[in-house]
DOPA-435355 format. One line per field, with one value per atom (N, C-alpha, C, O): x, z, y; residue number from 1. Coordinates in nm, 4 decimals. Example, Ala and Ser with C-alpha at 12.3 -4.5 7.8 and 13.67 -1.06 7.14 Angstrom:
# DOPA-435355
east: [1.3190; 1.2300; 1.3200; 1.4236; 1.2850; 1.3670; 1.2900; 1.3409]
up: [0.7800; 0.7800; 0.7800; 0.8465; 0.7080; 0.7140; 0.7870; 0.8039]
north: [-0.5690; -0.4500; -0.3300; -0.3319; -0.2250; -0.1060; 0.0030; 0.1138]
resi: [1; 1; 1; 1; 2; 2; 2; 2]
***
This chain:
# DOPA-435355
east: [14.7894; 14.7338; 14.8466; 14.9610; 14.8182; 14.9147; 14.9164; 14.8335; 15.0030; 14.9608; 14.8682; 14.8258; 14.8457; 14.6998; 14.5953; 14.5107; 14.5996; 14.4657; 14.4677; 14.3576; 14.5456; 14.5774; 14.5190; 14.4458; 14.5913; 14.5437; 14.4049; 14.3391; 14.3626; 14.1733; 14.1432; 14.1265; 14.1349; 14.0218; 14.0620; 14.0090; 14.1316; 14.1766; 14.1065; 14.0400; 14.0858; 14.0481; 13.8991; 13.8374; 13.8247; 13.7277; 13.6291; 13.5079; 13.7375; 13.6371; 13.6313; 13.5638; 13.7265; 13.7383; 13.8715; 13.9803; 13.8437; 13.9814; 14.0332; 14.1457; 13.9361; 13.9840; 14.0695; 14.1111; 14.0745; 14.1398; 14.2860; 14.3539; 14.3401; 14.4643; 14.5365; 14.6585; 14.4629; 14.5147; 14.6808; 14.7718; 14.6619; 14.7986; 14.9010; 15.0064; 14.8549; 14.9637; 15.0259; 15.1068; 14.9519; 14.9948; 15.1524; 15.1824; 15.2229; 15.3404; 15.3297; 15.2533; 15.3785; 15.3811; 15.3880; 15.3233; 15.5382; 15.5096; 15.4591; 15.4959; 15.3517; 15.2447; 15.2262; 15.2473; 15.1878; 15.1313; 15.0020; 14.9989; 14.9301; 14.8187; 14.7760; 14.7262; 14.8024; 14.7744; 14.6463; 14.6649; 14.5043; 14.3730; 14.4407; 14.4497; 14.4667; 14.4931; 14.3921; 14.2701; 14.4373; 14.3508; 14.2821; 14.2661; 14.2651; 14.2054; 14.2501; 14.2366; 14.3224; 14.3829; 14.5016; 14.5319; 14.5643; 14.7145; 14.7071; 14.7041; 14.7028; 14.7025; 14.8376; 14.8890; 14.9236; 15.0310; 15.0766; 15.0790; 15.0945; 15.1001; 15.0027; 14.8892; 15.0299; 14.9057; 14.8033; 14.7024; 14.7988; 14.6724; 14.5682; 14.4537; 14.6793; 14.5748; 14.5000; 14.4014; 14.5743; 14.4718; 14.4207; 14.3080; 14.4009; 14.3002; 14.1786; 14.0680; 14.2294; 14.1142; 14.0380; 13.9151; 14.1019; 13.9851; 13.9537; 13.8834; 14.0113; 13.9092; 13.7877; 13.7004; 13.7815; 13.6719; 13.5917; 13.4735; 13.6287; 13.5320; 13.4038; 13.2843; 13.5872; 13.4479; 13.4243; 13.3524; 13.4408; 13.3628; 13.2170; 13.1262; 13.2314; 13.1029; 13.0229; 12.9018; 13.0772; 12.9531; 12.9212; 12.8011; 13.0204; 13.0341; 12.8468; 12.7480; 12.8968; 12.7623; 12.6641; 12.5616; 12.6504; 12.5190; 12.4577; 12.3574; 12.5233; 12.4476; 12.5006; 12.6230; 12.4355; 12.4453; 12.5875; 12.6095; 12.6536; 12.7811; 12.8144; 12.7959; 12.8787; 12.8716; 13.0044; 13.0180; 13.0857; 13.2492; 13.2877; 13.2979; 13.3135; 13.3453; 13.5482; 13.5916; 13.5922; 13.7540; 13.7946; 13.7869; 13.8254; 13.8497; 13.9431; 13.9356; 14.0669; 14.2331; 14.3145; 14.3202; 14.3959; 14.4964; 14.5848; 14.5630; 14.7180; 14.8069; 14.9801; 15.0265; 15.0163; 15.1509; 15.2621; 15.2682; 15.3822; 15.5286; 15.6059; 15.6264; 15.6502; 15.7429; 15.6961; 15.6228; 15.7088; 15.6554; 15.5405; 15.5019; 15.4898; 15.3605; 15.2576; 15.2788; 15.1161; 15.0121; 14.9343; 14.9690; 14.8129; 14.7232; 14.6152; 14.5918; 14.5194; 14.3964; 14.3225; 14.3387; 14.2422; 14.1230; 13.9583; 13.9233; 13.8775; 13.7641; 13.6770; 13.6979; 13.5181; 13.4672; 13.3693; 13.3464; 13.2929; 13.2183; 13.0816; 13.0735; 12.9671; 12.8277; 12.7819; 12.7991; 12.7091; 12.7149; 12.5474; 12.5174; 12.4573; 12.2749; 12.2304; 12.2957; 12.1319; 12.0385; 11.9052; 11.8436; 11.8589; 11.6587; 11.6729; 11.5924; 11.7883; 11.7219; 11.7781; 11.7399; 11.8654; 11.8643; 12.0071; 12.0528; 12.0878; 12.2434; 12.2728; 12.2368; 12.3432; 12.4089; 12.4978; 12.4941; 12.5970; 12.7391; 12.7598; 12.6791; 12.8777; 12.9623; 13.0908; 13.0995; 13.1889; 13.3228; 13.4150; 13.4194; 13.4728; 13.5448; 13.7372; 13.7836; 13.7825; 13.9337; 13.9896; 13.9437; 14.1382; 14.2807; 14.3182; 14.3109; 14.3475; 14.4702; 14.5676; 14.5556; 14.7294; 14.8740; 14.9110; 14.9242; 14.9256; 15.0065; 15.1329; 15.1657; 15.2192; 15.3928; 15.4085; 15.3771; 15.4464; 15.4350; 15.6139; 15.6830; 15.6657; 15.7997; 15.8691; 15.7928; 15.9678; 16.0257; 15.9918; 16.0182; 15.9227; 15.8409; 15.7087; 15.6336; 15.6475; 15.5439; 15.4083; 15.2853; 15.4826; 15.3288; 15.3002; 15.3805; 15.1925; 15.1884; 15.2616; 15.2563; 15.3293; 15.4206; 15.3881; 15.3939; 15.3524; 15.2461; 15.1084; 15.0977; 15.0205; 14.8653; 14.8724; 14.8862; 14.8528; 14.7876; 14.6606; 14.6537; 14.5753; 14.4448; 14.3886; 14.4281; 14.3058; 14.2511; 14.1079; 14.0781; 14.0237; 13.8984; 13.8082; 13.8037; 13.7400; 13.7020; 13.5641; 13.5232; 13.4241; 13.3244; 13.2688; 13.2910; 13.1743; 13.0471; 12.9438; 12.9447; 12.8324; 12.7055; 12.6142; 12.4979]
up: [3.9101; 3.8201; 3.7553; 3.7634; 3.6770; 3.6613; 3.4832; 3.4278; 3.4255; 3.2947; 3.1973; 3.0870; 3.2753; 3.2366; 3.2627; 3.1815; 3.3910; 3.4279; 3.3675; 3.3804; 3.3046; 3.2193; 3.1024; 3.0491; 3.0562; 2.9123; 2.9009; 2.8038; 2.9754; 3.0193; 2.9757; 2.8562; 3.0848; 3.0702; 2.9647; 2.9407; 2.9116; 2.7430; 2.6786; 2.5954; 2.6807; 2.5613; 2.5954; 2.5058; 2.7413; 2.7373; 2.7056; 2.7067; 2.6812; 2.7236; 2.8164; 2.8276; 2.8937; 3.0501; 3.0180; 3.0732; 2.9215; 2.9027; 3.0039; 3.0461; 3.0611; 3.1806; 3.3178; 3.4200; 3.2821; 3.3873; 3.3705; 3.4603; 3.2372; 3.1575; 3.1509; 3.1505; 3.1416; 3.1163; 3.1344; 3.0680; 3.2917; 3.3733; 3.3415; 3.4018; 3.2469; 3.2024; 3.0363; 2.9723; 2.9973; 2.8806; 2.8401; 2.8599; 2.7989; 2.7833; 2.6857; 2.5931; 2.6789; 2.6231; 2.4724; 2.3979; 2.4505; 2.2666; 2.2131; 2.1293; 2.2983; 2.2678; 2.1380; 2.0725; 2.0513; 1.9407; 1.9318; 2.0052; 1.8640; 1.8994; 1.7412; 1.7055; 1.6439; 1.5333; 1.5128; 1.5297; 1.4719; 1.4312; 1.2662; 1.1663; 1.2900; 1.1295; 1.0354; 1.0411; 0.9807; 0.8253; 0.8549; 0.7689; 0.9519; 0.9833; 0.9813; 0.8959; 1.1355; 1.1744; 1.2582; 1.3084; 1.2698; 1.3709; 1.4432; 1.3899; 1.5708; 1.7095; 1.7232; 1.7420; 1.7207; 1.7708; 1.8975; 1.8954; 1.9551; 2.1371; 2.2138; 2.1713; 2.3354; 2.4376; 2.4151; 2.4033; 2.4013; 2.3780; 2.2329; 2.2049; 2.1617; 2.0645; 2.0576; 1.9948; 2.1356; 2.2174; 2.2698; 2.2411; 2.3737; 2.4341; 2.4101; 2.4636; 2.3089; 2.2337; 2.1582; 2.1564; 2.1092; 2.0208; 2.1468; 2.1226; 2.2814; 2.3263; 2.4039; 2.4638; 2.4032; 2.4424; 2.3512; 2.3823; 2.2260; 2.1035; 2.1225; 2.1209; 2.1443; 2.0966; 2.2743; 2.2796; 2.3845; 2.5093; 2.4517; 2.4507; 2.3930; 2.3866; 2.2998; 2.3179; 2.2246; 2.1435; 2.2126; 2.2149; 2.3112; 2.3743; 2.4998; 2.5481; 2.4935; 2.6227; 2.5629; 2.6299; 2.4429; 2.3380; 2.2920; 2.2209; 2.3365; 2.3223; 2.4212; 2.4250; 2.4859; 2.5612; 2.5242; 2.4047; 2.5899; 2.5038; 2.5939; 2.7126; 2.5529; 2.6164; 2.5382; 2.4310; 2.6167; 2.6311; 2.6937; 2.8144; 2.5643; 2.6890; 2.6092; 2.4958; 2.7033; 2.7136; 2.6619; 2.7388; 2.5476; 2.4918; 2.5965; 2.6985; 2.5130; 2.5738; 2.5961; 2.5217; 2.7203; 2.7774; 2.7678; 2.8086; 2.6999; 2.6523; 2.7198; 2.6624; 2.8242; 2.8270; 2.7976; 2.7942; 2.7693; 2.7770; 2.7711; 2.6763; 2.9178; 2.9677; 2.9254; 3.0140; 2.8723; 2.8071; 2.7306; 2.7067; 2.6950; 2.5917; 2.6705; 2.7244; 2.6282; 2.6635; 2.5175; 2.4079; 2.5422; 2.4408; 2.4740; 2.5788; 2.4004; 2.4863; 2.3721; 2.2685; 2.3846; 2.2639; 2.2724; 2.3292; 2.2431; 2.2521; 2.1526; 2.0356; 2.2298; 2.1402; 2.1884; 2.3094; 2.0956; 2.1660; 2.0846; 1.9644; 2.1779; 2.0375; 2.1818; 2.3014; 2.0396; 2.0736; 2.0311; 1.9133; 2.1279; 2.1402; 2.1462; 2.2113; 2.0867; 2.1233; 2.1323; 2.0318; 2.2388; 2.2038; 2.2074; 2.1393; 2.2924; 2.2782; 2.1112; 2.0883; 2.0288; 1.9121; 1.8903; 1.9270; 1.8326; 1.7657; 1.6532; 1.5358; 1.7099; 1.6343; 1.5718; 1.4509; 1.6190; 1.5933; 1.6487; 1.7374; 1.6194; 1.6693; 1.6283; 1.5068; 1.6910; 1.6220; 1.7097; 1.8327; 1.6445; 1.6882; 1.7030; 1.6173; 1.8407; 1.8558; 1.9026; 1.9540; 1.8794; 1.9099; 1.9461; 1.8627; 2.0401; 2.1098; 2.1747; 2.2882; 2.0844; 2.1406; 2.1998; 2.1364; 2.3272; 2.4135; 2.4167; 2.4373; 2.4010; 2.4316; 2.5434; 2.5089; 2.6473; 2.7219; 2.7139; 2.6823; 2.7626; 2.7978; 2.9323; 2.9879; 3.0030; 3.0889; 3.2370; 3.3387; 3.2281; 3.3118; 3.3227; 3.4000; 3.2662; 3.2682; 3.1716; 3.1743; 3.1175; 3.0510; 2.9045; 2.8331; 2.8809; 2.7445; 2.6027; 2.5846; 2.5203; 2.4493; 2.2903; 2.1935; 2.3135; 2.0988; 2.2020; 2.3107; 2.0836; 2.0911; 1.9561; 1.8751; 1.9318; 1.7645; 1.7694; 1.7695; 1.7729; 1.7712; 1.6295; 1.5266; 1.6096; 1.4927; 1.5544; 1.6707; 1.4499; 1.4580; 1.3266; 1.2180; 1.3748; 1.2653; 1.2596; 1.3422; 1.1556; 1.2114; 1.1734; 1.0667; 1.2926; 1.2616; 1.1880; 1.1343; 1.1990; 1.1944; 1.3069; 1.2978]
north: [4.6498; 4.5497; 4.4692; 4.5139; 4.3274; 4.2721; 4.2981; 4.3702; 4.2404; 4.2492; 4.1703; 4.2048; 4.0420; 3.9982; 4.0704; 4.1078; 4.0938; 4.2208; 4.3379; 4.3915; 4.4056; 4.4996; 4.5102; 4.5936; 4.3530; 4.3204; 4.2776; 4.3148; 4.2157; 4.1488; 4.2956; 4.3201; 4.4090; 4.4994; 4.5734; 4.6819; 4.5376; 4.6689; 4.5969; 4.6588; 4.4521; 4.4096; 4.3644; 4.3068; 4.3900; 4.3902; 4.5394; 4.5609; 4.6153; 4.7389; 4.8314; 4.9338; 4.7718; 4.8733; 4.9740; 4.9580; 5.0774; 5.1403; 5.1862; 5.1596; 5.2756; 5.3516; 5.2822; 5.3369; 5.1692; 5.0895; 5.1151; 5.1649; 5.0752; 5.0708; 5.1679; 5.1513; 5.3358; 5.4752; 5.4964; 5.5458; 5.4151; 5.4610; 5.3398; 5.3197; 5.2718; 5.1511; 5.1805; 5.1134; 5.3097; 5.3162; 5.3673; 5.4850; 5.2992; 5.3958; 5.5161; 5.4890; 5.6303; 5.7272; 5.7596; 5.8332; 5.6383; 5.5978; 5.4761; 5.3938; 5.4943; 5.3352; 5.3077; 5.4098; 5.1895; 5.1968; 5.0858; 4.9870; 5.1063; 5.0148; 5.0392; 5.1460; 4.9219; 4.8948; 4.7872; 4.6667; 4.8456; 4.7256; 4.7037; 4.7751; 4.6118; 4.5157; 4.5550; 4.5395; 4.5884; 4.6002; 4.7898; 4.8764; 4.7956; 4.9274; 5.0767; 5.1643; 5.0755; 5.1953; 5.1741; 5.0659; 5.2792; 5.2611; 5.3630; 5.4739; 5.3498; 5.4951; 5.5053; 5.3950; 5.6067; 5.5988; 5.7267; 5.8498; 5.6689; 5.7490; 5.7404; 5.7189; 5.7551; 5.7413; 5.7922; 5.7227; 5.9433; 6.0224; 6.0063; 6.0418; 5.9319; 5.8782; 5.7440; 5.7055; 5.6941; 5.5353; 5.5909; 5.5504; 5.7068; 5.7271; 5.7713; 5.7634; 5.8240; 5.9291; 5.8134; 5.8082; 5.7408; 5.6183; 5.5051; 5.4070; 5.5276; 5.4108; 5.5053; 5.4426; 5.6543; 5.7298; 5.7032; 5.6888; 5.6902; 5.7176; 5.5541; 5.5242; 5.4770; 5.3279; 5.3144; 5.2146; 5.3494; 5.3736; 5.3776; 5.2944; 5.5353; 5.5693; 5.4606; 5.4478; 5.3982; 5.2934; 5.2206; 5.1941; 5.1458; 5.0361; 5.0994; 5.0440; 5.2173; 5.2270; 5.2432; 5.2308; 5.2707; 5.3094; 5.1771; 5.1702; 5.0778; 4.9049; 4.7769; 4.7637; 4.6999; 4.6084; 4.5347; 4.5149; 4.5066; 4.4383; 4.3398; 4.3668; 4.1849; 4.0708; 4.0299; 3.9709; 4.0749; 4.0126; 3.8800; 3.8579; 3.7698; 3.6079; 3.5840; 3.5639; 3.5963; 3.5935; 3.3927; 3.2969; 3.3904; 3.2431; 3.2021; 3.1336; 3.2924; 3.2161; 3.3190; 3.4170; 3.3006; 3.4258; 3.3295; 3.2154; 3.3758; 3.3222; 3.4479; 3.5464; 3.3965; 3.4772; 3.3838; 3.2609; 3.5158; 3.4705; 3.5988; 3.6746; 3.6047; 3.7049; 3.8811; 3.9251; 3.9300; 4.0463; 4.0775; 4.1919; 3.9784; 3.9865; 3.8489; 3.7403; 3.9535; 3.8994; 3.8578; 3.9016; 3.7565; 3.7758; 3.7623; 3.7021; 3.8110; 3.7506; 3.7253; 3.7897; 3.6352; 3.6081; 3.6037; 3.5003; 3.6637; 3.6139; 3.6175; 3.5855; 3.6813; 3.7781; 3.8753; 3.8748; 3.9788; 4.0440; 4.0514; 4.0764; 4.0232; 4.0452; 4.2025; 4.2260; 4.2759; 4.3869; 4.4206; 4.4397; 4.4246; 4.4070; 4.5519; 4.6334; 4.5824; 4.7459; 4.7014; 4.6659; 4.7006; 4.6381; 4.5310; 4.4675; 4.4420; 4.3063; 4.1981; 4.0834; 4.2747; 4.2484; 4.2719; 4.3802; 4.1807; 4.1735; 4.2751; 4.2665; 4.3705; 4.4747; 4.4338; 4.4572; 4.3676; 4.3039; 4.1952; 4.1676; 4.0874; 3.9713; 4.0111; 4.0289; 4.0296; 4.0200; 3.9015; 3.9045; 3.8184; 3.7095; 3.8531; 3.9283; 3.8259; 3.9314; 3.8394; 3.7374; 3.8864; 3.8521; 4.0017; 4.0919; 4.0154; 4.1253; 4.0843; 4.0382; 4.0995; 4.0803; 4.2151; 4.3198; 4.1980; 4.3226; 4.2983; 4.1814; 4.3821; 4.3632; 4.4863; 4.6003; 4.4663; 4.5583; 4.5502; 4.4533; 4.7163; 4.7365; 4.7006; 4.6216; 4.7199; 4.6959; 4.7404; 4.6764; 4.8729; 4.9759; 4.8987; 4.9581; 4.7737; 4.6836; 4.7958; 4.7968; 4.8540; 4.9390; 4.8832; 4.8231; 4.9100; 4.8451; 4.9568; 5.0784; 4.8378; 4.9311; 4.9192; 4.9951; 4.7889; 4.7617; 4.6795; 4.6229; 4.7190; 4.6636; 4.6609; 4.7526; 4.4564; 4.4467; 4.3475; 4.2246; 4.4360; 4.3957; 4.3156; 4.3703; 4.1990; 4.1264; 4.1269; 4.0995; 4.1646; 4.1689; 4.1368; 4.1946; 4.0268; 3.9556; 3.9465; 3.8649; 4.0294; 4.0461; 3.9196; 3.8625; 3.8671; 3.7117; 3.7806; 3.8914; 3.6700; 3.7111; 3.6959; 3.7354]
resi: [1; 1; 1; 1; 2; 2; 2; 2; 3; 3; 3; 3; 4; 4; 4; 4; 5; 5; 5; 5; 6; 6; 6; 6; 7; 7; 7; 7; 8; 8; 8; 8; 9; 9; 9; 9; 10; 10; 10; 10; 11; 11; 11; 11; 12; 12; 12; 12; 13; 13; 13; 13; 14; 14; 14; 14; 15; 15; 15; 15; 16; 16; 16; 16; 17; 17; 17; 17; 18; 18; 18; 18; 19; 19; 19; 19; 20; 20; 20; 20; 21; 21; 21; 21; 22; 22; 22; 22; 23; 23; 23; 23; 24; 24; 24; 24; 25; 25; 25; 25; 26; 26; 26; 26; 27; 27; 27; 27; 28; 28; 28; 28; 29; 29; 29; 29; 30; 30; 30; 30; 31; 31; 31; 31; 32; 32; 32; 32; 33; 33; 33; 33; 34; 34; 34; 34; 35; 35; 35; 35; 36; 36; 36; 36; 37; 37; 37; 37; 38; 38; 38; 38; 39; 39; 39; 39; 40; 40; 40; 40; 41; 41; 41; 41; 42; 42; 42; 42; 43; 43; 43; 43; 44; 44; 44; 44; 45; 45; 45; 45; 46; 46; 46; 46; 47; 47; 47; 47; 48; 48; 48; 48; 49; 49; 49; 49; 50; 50; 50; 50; 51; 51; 51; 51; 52; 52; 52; 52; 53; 53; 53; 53; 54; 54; 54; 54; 55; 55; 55; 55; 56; 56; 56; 56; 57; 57; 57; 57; 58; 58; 58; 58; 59; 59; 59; 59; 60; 60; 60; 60; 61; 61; 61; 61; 62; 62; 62; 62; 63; 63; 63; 63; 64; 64; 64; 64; 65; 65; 65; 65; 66; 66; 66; 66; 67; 67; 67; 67; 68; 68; 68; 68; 69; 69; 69; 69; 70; 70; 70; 70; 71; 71; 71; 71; 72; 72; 72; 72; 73; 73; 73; 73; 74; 74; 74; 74; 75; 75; 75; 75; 76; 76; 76; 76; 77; 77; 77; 77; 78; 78; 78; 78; 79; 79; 79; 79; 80; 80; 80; 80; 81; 81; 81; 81; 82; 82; 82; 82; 83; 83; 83; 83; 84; 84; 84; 84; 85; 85; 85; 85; 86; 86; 86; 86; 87; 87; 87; 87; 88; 88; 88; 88; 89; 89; 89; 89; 90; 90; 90; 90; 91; 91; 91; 91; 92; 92; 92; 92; 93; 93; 93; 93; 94; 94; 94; 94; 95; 95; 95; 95; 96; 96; 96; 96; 97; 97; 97; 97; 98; 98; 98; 98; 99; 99; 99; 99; 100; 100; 100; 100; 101; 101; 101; 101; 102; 102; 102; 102; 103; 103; 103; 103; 104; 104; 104; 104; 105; 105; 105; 105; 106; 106; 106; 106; 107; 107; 107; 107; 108; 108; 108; 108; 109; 109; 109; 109; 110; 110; 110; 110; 111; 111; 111; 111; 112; 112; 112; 112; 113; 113; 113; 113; 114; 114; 114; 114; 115; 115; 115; 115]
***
């Protein structure tokens, strides 16, 4: 995979794609939220929001992919349906900096909820 394709399915939702791109002392900071630091703890929180993600219809549209040399971004958003009916909207920004080995090495995610 490349590191746009990397960065696309992390930030759509497809963790399991990414697993083998994670570097080991990864960090993946949600602004204002929480900070994962190492692989197994990104992993463990993208099982967690997996599981929400399958517990409601979810409709990921990718704004703007933005590279330069080491770092990706991607922007969109995601509205998130149960029954036919809007659970959530969140407008995201995810900056990937991947390391030299091409794995991802910071994730700083912005998530901004709509209505």
């Amino acid at each position: 995979m490349t590191k746009v394709e990397i960065a696309k399915s992390f930030s759509n939702g497809e963790f399991e794609k990414t697993y083998d791109f994670i570097a080991d002392n990864a960090i993946w900071t949600v602004v204002e939220e929480n900070t994962f630091t190492g692989k197994q703890a990104i992993i463990d929180n993208c099982e967690q929001v997996g599981k929400y993600f399958k517990s409601v219809t979810t409709d990921f549209k990718t704004l703007n992919i933005i590279t330069d040399d080491n770092k990706v971004v991607i922007s969109g958003t995601a509205e998130f349906l149960k029954d036919g009916l809007r659970v959530s909207f969140v407008s995201a920004c995810d900056v990937y900096e991947f390391n030299g080995n091409e794995q991802i090495q910071n994730i700083t995610s912005y998530c901004i909820p709509g209505k």
